[in-house]
Backbone as CSV, one residue per row, in Angstrom:
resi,resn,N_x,N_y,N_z,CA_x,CA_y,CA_z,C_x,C_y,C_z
1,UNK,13.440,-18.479,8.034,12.126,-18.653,8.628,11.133,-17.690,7.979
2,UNK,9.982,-18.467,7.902,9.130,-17.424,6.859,8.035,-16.537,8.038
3,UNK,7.670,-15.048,8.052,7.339,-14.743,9.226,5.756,-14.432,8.461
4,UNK,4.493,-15.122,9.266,3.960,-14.912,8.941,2.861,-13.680,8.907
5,UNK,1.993,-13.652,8.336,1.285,-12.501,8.826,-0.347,-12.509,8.795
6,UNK,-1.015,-12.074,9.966,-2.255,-12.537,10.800,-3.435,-12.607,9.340
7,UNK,-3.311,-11.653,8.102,-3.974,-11.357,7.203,-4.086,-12.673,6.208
8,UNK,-3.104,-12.962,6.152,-2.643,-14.160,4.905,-3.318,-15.413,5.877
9,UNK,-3.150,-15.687,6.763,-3.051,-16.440,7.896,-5.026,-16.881,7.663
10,UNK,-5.485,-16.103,7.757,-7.211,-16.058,8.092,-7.325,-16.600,6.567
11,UNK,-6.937,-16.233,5.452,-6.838,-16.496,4.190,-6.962,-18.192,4.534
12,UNK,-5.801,-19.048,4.885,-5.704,-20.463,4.498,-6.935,-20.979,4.382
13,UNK,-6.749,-22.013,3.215,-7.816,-23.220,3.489,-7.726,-24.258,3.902
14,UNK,-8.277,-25.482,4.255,-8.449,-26.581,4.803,-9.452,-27.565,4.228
15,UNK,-8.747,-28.331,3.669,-9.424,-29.677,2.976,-10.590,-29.859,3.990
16,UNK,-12.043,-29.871,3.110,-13.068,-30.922,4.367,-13.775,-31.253,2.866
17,UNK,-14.645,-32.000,3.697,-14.855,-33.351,2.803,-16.013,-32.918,1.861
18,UNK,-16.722,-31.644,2.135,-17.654,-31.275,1.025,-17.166,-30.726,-0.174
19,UNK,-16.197,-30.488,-0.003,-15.209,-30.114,-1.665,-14.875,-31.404,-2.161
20,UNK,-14.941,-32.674,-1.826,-15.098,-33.962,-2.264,-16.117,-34.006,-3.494
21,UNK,-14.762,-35.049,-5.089,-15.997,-35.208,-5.933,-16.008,-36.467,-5.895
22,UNK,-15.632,-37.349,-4.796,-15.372,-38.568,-4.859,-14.890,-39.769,-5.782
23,UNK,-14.003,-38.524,-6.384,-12.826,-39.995,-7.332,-11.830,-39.132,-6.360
24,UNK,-11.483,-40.094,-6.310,-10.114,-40.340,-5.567,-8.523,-39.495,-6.173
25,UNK,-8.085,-39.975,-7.110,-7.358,-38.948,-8.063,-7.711,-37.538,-7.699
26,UNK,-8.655,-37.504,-8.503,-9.228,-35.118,-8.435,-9.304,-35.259,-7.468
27,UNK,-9.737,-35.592,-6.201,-9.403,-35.377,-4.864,-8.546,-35.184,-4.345
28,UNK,-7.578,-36.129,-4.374,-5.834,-35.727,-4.195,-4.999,-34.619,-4.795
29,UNK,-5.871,-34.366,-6.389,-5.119,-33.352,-6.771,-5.975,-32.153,-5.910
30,UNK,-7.185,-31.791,-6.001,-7.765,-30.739,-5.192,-6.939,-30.315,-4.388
31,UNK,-6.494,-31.412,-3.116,-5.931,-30.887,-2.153,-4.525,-30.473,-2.191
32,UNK,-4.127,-30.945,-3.204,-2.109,-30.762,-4.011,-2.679,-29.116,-4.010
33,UNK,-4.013,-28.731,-4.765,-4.051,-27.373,-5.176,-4.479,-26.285,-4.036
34,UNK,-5.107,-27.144,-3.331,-5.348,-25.817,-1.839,-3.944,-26.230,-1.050
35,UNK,-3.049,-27.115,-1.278,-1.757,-26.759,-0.427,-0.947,-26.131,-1.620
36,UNK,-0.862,-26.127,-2.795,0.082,-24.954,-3.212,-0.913,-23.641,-3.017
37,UNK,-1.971,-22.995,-2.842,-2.266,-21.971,-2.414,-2.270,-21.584,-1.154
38,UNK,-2.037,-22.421,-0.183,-1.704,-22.263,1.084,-0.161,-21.552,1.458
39,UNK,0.775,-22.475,0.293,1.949,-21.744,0.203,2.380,-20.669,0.153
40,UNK,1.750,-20.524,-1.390,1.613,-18.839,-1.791,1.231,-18.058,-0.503
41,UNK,0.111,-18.229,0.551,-0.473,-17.429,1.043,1.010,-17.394,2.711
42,UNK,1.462,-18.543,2.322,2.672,-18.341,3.316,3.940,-17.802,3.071
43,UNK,3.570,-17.280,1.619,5.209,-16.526,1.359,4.936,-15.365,1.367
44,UNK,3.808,-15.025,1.909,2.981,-13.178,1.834,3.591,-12.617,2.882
45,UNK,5.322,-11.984,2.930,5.890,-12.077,3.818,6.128,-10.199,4.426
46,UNK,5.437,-9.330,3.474,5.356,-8.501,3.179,6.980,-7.426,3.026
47,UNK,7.807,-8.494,2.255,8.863,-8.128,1.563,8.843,-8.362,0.022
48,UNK,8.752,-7.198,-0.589,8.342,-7.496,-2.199,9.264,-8.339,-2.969
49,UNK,10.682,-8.159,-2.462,11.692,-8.892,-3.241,11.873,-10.296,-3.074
50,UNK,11.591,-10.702,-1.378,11.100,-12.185,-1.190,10.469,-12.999,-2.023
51,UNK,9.135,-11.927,-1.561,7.783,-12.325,-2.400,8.068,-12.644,-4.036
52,UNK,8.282,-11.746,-4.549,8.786,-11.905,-6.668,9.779,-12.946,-6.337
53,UNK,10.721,-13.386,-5.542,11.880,-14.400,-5.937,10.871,-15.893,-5.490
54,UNK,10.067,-15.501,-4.786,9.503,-17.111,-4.260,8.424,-17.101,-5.373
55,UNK,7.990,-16.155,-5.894,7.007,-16.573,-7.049,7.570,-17.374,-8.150
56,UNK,8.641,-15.980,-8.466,9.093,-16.634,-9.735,9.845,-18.144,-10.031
57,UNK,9.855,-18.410,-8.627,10.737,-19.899,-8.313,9.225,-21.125,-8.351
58,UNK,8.156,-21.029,-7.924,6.861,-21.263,-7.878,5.786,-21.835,-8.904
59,UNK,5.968,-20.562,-9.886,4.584,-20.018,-10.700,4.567,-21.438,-11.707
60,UNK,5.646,-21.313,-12.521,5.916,-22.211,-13.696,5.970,-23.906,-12.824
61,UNK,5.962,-24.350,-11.994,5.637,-25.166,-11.379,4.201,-25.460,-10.755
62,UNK,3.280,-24.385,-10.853,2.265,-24.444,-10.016,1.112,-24.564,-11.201
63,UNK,1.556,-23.642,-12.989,0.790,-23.574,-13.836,0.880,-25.419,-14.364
64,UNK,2.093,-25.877,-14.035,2.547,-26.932,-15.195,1.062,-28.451,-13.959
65,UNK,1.216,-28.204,-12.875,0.339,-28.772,-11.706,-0.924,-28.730,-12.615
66,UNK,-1.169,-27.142,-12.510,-2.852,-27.073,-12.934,-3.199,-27.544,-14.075
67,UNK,-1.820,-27.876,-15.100,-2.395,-28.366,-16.810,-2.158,-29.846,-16.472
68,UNK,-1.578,-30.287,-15.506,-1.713,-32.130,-15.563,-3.375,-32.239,-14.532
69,UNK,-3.794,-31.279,-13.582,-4.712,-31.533,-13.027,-5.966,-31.854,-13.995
70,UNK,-5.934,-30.667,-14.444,-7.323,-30.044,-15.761,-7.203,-31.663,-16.441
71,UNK,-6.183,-32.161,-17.278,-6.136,-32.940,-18.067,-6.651,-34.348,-17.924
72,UNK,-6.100,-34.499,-16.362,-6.671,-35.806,-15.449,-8.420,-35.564,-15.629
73,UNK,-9.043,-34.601,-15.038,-10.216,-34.311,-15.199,-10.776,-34.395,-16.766
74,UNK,-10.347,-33.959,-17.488,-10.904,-33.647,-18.650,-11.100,-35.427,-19.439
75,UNK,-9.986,-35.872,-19.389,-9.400,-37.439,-19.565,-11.215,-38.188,-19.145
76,UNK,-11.021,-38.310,-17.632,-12.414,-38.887,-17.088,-13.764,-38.174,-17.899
77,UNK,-14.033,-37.085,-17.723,-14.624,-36.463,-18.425,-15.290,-36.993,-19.822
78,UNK,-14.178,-37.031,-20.610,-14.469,-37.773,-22.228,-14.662,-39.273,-22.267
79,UNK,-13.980,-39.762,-21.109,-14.334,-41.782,-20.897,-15.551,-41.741,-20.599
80,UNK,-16.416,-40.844,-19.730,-18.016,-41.137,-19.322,-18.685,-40.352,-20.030
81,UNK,-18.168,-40.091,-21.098,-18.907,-39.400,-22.240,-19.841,-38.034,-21.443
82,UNK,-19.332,-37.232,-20.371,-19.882,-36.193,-20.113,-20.386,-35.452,-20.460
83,UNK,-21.785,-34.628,-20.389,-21.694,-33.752,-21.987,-21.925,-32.273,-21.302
84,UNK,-21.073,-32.166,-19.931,-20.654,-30.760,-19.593,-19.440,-30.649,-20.272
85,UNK,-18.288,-31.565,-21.059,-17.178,-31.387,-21.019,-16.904,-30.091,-21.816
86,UNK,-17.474,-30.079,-22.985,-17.005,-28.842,-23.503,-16.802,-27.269,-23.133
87,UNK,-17.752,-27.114,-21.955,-17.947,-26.254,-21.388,-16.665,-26.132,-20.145
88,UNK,-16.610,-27.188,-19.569,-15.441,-27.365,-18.231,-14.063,-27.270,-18.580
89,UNK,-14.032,-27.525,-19.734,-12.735,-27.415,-20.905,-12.524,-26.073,-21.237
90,UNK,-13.456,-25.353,-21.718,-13.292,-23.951,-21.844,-12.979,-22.853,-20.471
91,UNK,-13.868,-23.612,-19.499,-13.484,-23.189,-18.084,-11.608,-23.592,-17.716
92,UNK,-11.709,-24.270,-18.116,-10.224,-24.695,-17.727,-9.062,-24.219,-18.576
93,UNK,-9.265,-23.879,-20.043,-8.411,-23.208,-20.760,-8.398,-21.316,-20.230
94,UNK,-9.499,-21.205,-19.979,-9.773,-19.667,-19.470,-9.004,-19.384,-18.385
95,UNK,-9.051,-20.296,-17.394,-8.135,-20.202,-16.219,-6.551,-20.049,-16.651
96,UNK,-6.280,-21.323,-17.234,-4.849,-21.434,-17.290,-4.753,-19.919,-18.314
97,UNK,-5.181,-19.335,-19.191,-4.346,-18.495,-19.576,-4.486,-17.269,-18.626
98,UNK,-5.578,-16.950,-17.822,-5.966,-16.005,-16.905,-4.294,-15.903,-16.112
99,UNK,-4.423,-17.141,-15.486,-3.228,-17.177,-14.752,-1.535,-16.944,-15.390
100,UNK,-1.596,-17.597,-16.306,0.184,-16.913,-17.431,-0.381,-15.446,-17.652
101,UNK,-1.661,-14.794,-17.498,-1.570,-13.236,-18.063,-1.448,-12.525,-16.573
102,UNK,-1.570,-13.274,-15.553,-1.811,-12.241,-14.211,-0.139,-12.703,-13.621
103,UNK,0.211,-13.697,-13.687,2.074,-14.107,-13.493,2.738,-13.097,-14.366
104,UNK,2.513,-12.986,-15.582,3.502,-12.513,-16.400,3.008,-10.600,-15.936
105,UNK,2.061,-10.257,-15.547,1.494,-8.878,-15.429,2.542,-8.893,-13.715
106,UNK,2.610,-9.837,-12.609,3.153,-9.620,-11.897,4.596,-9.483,-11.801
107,UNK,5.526,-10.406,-12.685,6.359,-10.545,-12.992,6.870,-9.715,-13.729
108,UNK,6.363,-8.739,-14.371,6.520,-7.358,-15.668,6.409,-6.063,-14.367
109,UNK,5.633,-6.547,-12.734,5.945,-5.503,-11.766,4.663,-4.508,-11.866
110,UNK,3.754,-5.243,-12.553,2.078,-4.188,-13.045,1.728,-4.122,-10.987
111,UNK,0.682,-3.777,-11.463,-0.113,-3.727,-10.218,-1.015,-4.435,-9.568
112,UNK,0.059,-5.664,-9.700,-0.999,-7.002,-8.951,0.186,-7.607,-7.481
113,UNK,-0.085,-8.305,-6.622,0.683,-8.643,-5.762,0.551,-9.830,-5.159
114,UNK,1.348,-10.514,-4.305,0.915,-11.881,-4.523,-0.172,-12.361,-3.600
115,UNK,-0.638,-11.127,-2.538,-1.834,-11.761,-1.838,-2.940,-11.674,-2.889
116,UNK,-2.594,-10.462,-3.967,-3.682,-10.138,-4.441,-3.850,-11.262,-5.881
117,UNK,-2.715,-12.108,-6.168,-3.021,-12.920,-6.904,-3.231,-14.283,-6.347
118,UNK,-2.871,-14.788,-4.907,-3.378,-15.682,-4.266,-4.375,-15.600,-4.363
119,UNK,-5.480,-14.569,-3.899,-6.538,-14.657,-3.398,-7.413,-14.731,-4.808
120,UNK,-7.812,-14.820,-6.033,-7.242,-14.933,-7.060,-7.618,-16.546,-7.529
121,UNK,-6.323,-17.278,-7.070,-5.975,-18.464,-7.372,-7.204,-19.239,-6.209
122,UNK,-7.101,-18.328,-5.331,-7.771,-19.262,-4.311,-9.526,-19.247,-4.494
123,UNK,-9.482,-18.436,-5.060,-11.220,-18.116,-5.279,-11.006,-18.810,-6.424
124,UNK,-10.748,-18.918,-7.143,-11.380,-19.838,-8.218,-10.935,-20.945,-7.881
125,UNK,-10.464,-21.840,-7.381,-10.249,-23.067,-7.223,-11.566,-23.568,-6.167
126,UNK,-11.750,-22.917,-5.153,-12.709,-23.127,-4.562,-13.838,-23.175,-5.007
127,UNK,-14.274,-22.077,-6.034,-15.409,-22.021,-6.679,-15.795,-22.837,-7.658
128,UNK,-14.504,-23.309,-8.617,-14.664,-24.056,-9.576,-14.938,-25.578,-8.957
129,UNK,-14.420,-25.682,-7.739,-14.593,-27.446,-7.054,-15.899,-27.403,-6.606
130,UNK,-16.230,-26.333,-5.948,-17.757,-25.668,-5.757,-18.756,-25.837,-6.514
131,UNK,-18.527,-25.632,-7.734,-19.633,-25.362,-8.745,-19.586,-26.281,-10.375
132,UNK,-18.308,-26.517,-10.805,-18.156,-26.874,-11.885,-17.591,-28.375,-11.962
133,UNK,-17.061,-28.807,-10.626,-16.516,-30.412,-10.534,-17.777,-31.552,-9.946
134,UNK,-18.593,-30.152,-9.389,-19.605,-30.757,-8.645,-20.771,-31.562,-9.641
135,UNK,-20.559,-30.169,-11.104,-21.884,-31.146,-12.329,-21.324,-32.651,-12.296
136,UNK,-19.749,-32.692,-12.789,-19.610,-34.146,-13.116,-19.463,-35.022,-11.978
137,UNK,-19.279,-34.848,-10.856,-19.222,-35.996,-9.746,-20.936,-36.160,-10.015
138,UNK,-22.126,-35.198,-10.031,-23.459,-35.784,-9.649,-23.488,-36.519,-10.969
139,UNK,-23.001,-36.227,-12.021,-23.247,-37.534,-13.262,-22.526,-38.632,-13.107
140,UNK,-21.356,-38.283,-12.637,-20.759,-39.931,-12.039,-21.376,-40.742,-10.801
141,UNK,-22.213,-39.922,-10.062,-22.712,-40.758,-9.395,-24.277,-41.414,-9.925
142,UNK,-24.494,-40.727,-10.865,-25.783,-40.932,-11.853,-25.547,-42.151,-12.164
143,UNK,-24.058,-42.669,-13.104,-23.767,-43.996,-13.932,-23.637,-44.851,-13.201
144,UNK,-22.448,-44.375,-11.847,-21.464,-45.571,-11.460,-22.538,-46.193,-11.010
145,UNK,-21.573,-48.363,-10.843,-21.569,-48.558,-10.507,-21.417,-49.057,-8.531
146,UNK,-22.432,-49.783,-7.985,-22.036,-49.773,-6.534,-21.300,-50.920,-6.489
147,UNK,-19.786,-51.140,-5.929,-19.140,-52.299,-5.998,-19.536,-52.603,-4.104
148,UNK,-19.122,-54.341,-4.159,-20.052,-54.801,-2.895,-19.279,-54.072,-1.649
149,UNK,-18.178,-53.327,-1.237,-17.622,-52.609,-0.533,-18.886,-51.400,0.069
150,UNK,-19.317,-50.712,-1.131,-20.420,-49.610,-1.393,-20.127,-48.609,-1.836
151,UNK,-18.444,-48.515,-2.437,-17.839,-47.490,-2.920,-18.431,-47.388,-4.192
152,UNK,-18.615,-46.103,-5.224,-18.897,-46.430,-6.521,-18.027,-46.738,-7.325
153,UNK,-17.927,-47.263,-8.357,-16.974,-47.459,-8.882,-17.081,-47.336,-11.025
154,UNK,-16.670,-46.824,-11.924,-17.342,-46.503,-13.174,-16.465,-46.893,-13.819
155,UNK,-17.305,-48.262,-14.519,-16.683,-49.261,-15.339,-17.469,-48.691,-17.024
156,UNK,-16.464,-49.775,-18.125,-17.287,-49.428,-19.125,-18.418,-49.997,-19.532
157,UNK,-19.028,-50.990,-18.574,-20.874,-51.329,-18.921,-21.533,-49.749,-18.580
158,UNK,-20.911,-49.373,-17.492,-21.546,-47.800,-16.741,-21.702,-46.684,-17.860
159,UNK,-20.717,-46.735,-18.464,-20.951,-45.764,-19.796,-21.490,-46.516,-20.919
160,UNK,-22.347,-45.517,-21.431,-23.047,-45.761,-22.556,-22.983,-44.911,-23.578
């Protein structure tokens, strides 16, 4: 039983619908990514040896998540001819190595810990859905199409 603790606890997040970029996909993954940081923030058990064995069982599963997420995004990205991509790409390579240098700094036993690299994981995911997923949903909603439902929908007449 994992025992929790009141600190980590105030930490969780909770999917609501303004972190929505309304594709459906990055949405689902979004929330794949605030429930593996929810995890993390539930293995903050304040036993260090717990903690390093549930990471290290974790991490390489959670980085391999964030490079099929990025890619899904990036993929859409280059089909609607975006022209933030280059920039969101660099945002997204910056992360992923941020994260193999702050795993491998935790995992080497430096002076990072896992609330302190949750919190971490969790601020930028929030911020980046916040700020950087948000340019391309307002350009996808710039192109798409309205299909007669009223959902949008971005076909290739939509790109130009």
């Amino acid at each position: 039983m994992v025992k929790h603790n009141a600190n980590t606890e105030s930490e969780l997040v909770s999917w609501h619908e303004s972190y929505s970029v309304g594709v459906k996909i990055i949405d689902d993954q979004h929330k794949e990514l605030i429930n593996l940081v929810n995890d993390l923030f539930n293995h903050v058990v304040g036993n260090e040896e717990a903690e390093r064995e549930y990471f290290q069982k974790v991490i390489h599963e959670a980085v391999n998540y964030v490079k099929v997420h990025f890619a899904t995004e990036e993929r859409i990205m280059l089909a609607t001819k975006f022209k933030g991509y280059d920039a969101h790409k660099k945002e997204h390579d910056s992360f992923v190595m941020n994260v193999i240098k702050n795993a491998k700094d935790y995992e080497a036993g430096k002076r990072l810990t896992l609330t302190s690299f949750t919190k971490f994981l969790k601020d930028w995911v929030l911020t980046h859905i916040a700020v950087m997923d948000k340019l391309y949903f307002d350009y996808f909603k710039k192109i798409a199409s309205r299909k007669q439902d009223g959902k949008l929908s971005i076909t290739s007449a939509d790109v130009k």
